[in-house]
C-alpha positions in Angstrom: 15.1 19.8 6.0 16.2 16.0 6.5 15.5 13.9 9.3 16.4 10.6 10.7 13.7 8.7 12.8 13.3 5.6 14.7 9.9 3.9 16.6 10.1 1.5 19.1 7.5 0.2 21.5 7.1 -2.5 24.0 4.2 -3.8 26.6 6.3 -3.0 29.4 6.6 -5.7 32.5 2.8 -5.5 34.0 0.6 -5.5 30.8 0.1 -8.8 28.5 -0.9 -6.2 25.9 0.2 -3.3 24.0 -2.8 -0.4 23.3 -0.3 2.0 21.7 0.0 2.5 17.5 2.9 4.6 15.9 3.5 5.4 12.5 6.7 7.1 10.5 6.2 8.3 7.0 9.1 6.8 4.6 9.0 10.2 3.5 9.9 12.0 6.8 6.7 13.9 6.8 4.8 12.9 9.6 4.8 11.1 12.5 2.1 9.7 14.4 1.9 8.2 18.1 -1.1 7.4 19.5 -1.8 5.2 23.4 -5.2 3.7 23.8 -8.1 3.1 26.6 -11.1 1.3 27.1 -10.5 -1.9 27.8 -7.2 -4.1 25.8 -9.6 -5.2 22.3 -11.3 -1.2 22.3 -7.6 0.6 23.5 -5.6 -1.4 20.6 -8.4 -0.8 18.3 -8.8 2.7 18.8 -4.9 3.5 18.9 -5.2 1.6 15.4 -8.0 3.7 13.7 -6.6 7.0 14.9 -3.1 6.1 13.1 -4.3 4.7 10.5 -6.8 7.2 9.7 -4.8 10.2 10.0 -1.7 8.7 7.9 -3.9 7.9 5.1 -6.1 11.3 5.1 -2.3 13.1 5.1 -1.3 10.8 2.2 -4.1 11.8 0.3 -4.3 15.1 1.0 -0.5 16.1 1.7 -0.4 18.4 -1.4 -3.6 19.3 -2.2 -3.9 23.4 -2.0 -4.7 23.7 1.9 -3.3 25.3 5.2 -1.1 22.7 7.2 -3.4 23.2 10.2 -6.6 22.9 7.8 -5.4 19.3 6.9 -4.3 18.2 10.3 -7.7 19.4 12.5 -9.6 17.6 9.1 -7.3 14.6 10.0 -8.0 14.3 13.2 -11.8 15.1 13.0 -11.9 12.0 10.5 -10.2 9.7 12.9 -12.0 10.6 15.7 -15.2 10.2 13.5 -13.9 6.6 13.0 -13.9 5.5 16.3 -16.9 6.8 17.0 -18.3 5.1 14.2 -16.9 1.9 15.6 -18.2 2.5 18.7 -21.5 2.4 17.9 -21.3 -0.5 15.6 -19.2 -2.4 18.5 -21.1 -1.6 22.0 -18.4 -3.7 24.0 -15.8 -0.9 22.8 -18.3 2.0 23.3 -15.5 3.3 26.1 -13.0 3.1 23.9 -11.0 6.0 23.2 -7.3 7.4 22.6 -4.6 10.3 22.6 -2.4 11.6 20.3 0.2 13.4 19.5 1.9 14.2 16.0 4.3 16.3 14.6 4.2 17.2 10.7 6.9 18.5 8.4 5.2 20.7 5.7 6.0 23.3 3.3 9.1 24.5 4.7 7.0 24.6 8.6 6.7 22.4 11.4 3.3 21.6 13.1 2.4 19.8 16.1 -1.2 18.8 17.1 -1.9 16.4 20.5 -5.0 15.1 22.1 -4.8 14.3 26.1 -1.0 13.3 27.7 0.9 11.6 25.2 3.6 14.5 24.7 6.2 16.0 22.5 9.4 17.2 23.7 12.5 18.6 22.1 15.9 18.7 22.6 18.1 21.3 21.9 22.0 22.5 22.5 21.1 19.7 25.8 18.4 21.7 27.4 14.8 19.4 27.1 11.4 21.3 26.2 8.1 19.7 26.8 6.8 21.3 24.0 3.0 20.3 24.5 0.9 20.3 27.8 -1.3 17.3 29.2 -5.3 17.2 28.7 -5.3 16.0 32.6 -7.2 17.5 35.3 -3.9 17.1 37.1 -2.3 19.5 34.4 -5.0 22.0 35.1 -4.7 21.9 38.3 -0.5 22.7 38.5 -1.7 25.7 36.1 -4.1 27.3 38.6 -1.8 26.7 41.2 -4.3 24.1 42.8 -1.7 21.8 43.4 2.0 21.1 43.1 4.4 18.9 40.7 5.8 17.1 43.3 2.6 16.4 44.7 0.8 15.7 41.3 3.4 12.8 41.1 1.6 10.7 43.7 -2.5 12.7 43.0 -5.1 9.5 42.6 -6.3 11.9 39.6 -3.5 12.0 37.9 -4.5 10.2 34.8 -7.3 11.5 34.0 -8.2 12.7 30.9 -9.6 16.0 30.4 -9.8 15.2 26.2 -9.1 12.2 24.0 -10.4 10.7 20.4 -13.8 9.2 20.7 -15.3 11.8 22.3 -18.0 13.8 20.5 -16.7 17.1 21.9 -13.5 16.3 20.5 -13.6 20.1 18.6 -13.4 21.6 22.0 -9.6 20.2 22.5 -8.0 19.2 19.8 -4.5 21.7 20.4 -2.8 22.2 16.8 0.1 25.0 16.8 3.1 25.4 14.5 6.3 25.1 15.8 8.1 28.4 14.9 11.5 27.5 14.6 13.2 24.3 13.6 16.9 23.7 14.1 19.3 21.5 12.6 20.5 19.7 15.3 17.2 19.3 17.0 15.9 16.0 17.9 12.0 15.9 18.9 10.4 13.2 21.1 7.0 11.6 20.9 6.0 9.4 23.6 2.8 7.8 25.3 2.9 8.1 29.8 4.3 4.6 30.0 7.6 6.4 29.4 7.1 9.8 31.4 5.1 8.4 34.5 8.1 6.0 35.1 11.6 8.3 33.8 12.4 11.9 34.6 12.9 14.6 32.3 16.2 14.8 33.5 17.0 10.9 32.7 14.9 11.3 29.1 17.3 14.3 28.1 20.7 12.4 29.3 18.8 9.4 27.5 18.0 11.0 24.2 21.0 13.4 23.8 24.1 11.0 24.8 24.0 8.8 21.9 24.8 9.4 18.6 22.5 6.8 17.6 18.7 7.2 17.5 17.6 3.6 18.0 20.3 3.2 20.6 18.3 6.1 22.3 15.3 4.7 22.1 16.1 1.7 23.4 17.6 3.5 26.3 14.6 5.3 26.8 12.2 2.3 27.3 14.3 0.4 29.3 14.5 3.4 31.3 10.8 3.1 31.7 10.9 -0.5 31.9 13.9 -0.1 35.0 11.9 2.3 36.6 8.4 -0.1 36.9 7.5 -0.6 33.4 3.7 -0.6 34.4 2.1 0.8 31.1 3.0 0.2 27.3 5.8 2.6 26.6 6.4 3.9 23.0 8.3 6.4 21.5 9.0 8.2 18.1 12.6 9.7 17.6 13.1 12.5 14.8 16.6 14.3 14.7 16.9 17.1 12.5 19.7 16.6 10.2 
């Protein structure tokens, strides 16, 4: 498979800061997007050691003799293990934590591994698939029938986090599942909540499937965020299966 890829990510219009980390591998086999907490120094430095952590464990590792999902949890496990480590040698970022969400090209498969409400989505033939599910007690709750969507819009609960890295029960949520089928023509979506608490699924699959272009899409995407309150860093990752 080939891909084409874009990253783009901006503060938004409330926030002086930007918590969130991306990374796209030259090579098209990863891609990382990760939205930080705990504060603006321990959320951009947390975002940062997750990325950077799990790039370079995948760069080492990429084709040593191990399962795809072996190598991603291992990946993960490490970064978390880093901020942790930071955390304790830093006690003013001792809250600090982040999500995650990836998606990984390997041997012919495709994986996807997330940690609390950053999501993945993918679009297909124009019909949009949020192909992961939020670590939020709001999520949980819409699953039990607790409470509905339209109501979870406007919950006081609605961002919290039931997982994230920095946690040291990370092992009970990290949710790692190959994707089983991967078209040409596809285009997958990796985004942080500064993008889906302000735009509509509807908007984000006119907004990523019109253009032709992927960076035109994603600059479409976050000004859709952007015009619709822009109160949170939005970034997203763009892959298009070629």
């Amino acid at each position: 498979m080939k891909f084409a890829s874009t990253g783009l990510t901006d503060p938004g219009l409330v926030r002086p800061y930007n918590q969130d980390n991306h990374y796209i591998d030259p090579e098209g086999r990863f891609f990382i997007l990760a939205d930080g907490m705990g504060g603006h120094a321990g959320g951009e430095e947390a975002s940062r050691i997750a990325t950077q952590v799990i790039k370079d464990y995948l760069e080492a590792n990429w084709d040593a003799p191990i399962e795809s999902y072996d190598l991603i949890e291992k990946a993960i496990y490490q970064a978390n293990e880093g901020i942790l480590e930071d955390q304790s040698t830093h006690p003013a970022r001792a809250d600090m934590g982040t999500t995650l969400v990836m998606i990984v090209f390997r041997n012919e498969e495709t994986w996807r591994a997330h940690v609390g409400d950053s999501r993945l989505y993918r679009l297909r033939d124009g019909k949009l698939e949020q192909v992961t599910l939020d670590h939020t007690w709001i999520s949980q709750a819409i699953r039990a029938g607790e409470i509905t969507p339209e109501d979870a819009k406007h919950h006081p609960w609605r961002h919290v986090l039931s997982q994230c890295l920095g946690r040291r029960d990370l092992y009970e949520g990290i949710d790692i599942q190959q994707i089983e089928e991967t078209l040409s023509g596809d285009r997958f979506l990796l985004c942080s909540d500064g993008l889906t608490e302000e735009v509509s699924d509807e908007l984000i699959s006119k907004s990523l499937g019109e253009p032709e272009n992927l960076e035109e899409a994603a600059s479409t995407l976050v000004q859709n965020a952007k015009d619709g309150g822009g109160s949170d860093n939005i970034t997203v990752v763009l892959v298009a299966v070629e």
